[in-house]
The first five atom37 places (N, CA, C, CB, O) and aatype in JSON, in Angstrom:
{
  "aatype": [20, 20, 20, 20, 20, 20, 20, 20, 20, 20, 20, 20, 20, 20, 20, 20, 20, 20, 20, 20, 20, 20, 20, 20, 20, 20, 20, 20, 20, 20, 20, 20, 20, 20, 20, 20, 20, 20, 20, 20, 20, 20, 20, 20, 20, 20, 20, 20, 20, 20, 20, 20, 20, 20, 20, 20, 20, 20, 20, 20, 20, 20, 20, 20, 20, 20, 20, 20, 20, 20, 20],
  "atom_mask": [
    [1, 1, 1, 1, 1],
    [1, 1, 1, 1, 1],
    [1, 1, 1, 1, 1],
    [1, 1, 1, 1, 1],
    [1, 1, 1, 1, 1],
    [1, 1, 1, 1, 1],
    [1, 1, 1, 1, 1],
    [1, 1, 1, 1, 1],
    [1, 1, 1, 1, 1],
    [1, 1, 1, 1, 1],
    [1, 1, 1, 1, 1],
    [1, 1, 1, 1, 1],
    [1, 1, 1, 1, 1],
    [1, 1, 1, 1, 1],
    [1, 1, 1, 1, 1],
    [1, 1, 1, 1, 1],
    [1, 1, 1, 1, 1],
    [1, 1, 1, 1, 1],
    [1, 1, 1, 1, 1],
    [1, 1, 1, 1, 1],
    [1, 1, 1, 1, 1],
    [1, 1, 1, 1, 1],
    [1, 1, 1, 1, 1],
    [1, 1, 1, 1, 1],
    [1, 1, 1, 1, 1],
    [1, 1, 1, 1, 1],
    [1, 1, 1, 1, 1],
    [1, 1, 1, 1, 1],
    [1, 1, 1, 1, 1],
    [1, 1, 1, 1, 1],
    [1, 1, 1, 1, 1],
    [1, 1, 1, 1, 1],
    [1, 1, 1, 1, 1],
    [1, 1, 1, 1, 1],
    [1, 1, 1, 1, 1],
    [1, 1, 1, 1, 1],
    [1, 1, 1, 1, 1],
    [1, 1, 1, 1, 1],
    [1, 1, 1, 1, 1],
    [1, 1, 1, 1, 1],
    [1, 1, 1, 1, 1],
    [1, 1, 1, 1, 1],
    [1, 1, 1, 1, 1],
    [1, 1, 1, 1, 1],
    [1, 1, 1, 1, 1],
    [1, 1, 1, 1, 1],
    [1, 1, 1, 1, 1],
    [1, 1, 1, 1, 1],
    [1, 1, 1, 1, 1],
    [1, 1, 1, 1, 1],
    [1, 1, 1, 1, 1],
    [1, 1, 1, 1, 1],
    [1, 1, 1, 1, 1],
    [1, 1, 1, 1, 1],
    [1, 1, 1, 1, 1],
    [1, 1, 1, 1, 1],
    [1, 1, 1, 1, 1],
    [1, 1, 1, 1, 1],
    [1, 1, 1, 1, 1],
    [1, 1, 1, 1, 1],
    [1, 1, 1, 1, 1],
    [1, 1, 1, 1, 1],
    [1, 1, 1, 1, 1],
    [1, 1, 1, 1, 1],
    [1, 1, 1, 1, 1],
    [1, 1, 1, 1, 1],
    [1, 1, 1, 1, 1],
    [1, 1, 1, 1, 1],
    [1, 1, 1, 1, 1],
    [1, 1, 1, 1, 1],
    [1, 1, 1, 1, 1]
  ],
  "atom_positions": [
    [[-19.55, -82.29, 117.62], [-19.06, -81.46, 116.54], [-19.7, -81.93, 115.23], [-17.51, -81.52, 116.45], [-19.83, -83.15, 115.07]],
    [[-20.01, -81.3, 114.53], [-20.5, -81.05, 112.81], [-19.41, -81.75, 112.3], [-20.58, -79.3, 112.07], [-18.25, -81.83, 112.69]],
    [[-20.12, -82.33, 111.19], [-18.97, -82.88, 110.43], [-18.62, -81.74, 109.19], [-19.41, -84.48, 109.79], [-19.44, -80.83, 109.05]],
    [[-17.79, -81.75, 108.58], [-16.99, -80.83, 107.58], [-17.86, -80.52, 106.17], [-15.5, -81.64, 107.17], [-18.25, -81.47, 105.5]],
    [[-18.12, -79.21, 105.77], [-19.14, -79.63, 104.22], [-18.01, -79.25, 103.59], [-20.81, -78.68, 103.63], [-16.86, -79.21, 104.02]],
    [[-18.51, -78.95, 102.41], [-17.62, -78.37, 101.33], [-18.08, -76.81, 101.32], [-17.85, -79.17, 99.75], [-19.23, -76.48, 101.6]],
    [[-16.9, -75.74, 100.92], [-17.36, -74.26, 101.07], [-18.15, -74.04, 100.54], [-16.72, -73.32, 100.81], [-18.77, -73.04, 100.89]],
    [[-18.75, -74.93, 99.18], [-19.7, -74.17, 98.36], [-21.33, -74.92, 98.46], [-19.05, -74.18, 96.7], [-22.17, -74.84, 97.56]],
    [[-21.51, -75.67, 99.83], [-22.44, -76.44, 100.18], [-23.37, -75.15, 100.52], [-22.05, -77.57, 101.3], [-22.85, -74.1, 100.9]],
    [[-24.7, -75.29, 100.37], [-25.81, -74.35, 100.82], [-26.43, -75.04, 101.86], [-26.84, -73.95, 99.72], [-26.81, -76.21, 101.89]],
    [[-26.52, -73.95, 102.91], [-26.8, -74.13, 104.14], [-28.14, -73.7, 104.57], [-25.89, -73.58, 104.81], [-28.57, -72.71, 103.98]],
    [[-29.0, -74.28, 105.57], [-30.32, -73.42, 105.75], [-29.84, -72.67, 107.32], [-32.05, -74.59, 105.81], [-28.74, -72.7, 107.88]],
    [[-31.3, -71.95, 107.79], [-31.64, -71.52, 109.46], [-31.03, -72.26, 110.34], [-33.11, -71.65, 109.94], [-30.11, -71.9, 111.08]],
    [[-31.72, -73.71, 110.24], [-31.77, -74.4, 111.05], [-30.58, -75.15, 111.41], [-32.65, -74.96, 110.81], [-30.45, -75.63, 112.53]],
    [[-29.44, -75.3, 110.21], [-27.95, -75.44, 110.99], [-27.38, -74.74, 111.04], [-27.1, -76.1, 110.74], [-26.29, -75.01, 111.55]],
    [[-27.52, -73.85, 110.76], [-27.2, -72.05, 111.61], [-27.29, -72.3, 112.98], [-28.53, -70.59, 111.3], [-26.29, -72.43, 113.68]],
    [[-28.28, -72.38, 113.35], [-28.79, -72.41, 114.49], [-27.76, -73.32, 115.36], [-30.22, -72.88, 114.39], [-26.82, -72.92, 116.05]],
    [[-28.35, -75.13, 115.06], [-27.73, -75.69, 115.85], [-26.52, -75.93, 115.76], [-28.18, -76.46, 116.05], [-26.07, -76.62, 116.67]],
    [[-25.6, -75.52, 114.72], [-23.97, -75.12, 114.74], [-23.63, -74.08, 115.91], [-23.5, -74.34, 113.2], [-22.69, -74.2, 116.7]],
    [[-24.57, -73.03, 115.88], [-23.83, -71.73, 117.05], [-24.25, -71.62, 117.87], [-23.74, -70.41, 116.91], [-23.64, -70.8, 118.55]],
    [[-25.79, -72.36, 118.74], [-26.89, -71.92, 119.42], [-27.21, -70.73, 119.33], [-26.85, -72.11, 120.54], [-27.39, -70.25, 120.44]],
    [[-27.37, -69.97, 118.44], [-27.76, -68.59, 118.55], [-29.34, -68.85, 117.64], [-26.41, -67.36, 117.77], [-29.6, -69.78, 116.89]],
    [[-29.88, -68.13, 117.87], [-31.66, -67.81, 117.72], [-31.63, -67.26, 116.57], [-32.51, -66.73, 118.83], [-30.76, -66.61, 115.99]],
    [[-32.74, -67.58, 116.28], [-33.02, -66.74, 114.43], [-33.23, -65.32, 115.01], [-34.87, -67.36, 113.2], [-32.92, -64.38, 114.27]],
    [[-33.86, -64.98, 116.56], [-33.62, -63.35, 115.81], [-32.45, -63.07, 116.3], [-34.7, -62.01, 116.19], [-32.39, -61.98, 116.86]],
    [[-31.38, -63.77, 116.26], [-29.93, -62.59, 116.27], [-29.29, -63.4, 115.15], [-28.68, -62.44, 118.01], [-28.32, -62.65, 115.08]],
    [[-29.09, -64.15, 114.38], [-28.76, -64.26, 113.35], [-29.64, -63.68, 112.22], [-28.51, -65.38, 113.31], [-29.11, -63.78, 111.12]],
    [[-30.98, -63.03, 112.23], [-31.55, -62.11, 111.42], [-30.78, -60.64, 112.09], [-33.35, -62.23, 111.49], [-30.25, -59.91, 111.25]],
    [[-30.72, -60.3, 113.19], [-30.42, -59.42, 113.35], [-28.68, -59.42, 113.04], [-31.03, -59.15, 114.51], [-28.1, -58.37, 113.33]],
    [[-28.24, -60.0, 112.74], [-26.94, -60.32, 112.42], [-26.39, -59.93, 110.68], [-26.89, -61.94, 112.79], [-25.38, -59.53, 110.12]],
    [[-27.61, -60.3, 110.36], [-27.88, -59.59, 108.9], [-27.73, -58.45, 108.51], [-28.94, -59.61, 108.52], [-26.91, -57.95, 107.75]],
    [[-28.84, -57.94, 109.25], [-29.18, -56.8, 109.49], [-27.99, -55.6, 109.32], [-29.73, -56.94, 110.75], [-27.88, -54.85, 108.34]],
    [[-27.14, -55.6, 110.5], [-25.99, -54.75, 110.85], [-24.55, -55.75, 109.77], [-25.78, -54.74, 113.01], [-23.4, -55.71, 110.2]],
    [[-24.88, -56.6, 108.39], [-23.74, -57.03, 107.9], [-22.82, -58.12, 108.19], [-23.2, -56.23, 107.96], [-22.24, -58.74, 107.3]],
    [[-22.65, -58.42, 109.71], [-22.1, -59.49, 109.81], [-22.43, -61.17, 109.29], [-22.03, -59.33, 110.89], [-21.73, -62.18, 109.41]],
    [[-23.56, -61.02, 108.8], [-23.61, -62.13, 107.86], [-24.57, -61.92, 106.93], [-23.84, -63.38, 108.45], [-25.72, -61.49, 107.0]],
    [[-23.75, -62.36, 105.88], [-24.33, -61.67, 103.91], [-25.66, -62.22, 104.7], [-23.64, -62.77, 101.66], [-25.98, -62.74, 105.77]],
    [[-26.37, -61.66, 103.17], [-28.11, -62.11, 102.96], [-27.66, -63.74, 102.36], [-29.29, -60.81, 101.41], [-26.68, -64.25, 101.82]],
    [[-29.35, -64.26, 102.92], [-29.34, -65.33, 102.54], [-29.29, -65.48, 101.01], [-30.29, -65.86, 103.12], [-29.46, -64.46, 100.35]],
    [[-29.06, -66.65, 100.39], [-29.73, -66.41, 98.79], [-31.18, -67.13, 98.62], [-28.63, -67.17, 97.48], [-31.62, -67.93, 99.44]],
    [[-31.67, -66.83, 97.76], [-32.84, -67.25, 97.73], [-33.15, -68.29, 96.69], [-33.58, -66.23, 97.64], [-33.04, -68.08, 95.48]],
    [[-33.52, -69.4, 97.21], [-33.75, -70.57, 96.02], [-34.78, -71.08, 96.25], [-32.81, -71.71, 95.87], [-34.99, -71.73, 97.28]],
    [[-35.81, -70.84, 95.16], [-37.3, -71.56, 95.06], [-37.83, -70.96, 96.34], [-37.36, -73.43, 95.06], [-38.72, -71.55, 96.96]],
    [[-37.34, -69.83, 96.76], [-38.34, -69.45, 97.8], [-37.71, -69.15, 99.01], [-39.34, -70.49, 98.05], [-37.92, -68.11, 99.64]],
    [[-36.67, -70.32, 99.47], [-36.02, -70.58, 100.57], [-34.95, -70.11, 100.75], [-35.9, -71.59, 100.75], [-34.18, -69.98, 99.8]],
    [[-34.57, -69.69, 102.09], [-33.09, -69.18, 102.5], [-31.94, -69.99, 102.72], [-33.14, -68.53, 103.66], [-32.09, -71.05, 103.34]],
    [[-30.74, -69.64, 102.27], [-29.54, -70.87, 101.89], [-28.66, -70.05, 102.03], [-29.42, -71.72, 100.39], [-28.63, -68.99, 101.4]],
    [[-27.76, -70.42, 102.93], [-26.69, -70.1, 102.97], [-25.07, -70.1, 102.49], [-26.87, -70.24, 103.55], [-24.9, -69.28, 103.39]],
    [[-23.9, -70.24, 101.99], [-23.0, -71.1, 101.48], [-22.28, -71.31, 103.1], [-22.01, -70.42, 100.07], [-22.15, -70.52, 104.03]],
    [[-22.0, -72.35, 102.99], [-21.43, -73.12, 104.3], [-20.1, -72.25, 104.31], [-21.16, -75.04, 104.17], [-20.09, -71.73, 105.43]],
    [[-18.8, -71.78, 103.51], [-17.99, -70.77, 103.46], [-18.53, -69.22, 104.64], [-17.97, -70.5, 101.75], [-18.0, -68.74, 105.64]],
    [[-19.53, -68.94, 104.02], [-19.94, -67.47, 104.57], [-20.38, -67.83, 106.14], [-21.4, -66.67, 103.57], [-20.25, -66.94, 106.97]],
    [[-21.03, -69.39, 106.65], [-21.37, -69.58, 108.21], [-20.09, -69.72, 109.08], [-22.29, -70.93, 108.45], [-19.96, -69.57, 110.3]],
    [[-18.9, -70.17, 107.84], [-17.62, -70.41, 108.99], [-16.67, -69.13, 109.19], [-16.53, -71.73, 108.46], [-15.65, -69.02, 109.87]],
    [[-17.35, -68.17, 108.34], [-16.39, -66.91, 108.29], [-17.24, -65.91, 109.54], [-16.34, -66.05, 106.38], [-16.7, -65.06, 110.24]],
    [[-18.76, -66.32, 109.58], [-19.52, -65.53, 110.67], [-19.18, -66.19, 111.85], [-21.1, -65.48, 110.53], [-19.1, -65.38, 112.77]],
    [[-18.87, -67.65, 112.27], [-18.77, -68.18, 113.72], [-17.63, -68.17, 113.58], [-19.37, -69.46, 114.27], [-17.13, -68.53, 114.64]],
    [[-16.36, -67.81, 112.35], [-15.32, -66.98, 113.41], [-15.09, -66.1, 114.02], [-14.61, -66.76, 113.28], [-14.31, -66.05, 114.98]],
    [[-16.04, -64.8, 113.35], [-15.37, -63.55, 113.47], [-16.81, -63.54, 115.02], [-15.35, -62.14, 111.64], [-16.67, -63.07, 116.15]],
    [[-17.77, -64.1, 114.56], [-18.97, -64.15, 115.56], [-18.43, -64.33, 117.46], [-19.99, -65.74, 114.95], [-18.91, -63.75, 118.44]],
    [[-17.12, -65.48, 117.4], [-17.18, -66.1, 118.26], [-16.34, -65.04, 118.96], [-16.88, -67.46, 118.1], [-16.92, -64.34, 119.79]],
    [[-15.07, -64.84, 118.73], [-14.9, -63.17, 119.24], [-15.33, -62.26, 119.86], [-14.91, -62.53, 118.68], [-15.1, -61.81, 120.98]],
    [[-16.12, -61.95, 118.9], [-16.83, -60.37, 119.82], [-17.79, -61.33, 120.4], [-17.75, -58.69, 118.76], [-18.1, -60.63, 121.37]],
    [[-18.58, -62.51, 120.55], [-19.16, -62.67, 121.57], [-18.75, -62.88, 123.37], [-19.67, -63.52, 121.08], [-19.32, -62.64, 124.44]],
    [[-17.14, -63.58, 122.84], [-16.59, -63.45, 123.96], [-15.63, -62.37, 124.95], [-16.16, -64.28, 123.78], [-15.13, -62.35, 126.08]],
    [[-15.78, -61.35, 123.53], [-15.79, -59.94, 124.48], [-16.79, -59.6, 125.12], [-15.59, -58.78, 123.86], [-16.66, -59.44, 126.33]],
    [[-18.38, -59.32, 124.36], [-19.26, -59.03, 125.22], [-19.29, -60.11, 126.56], [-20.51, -58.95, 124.42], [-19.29, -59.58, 127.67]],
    [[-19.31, -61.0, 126.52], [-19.16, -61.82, 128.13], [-17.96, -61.43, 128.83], [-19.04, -63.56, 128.05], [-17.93, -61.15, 130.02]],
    [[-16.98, -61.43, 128.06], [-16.16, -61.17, 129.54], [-15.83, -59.43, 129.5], [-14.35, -62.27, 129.61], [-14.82, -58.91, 129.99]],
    [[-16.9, -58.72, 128.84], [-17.1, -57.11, 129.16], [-16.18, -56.48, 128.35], [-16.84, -56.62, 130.71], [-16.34, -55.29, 128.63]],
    [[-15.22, -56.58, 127.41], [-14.74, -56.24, 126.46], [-14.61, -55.5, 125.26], [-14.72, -56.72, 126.38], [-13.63, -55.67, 124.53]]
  ]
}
């Protein structure tokens, strides 16, 4: 388990990633259709607020486990 940030910590891809195992293209595609804001952009780079990743791997974790168990 991850240890705890603060809500207003900026987050990148890459602990996106290894927080949910999910792949950059379904967390781009995740974008996409709204379920998780746009990144913000700082100096170039994509950042997330650690608030907005725990509000997507809640609502995320849900409907993923409807689609598996056919739901």
């Amino acid at each position: 388990m991850m240890r705890e940030l603060r809500e207003d910590t900026l987050i990148d891809l890459k602990f996106i990633m290894a927080d949910t195992g999910f792949g950059k293209t379904f967390i781009y595609d995740r974008i996409k259709d709204g379920t998780l804001p746009k990144p913000r952009k700082i100096h170039g780079r994509s950042r997330w607020l650690y608030s907005d990743h725990q509000a997507f791997k809640k609502s995320s974790s849900g409907s993923m486990m409807g689609k598996i168990l056919g739901k």
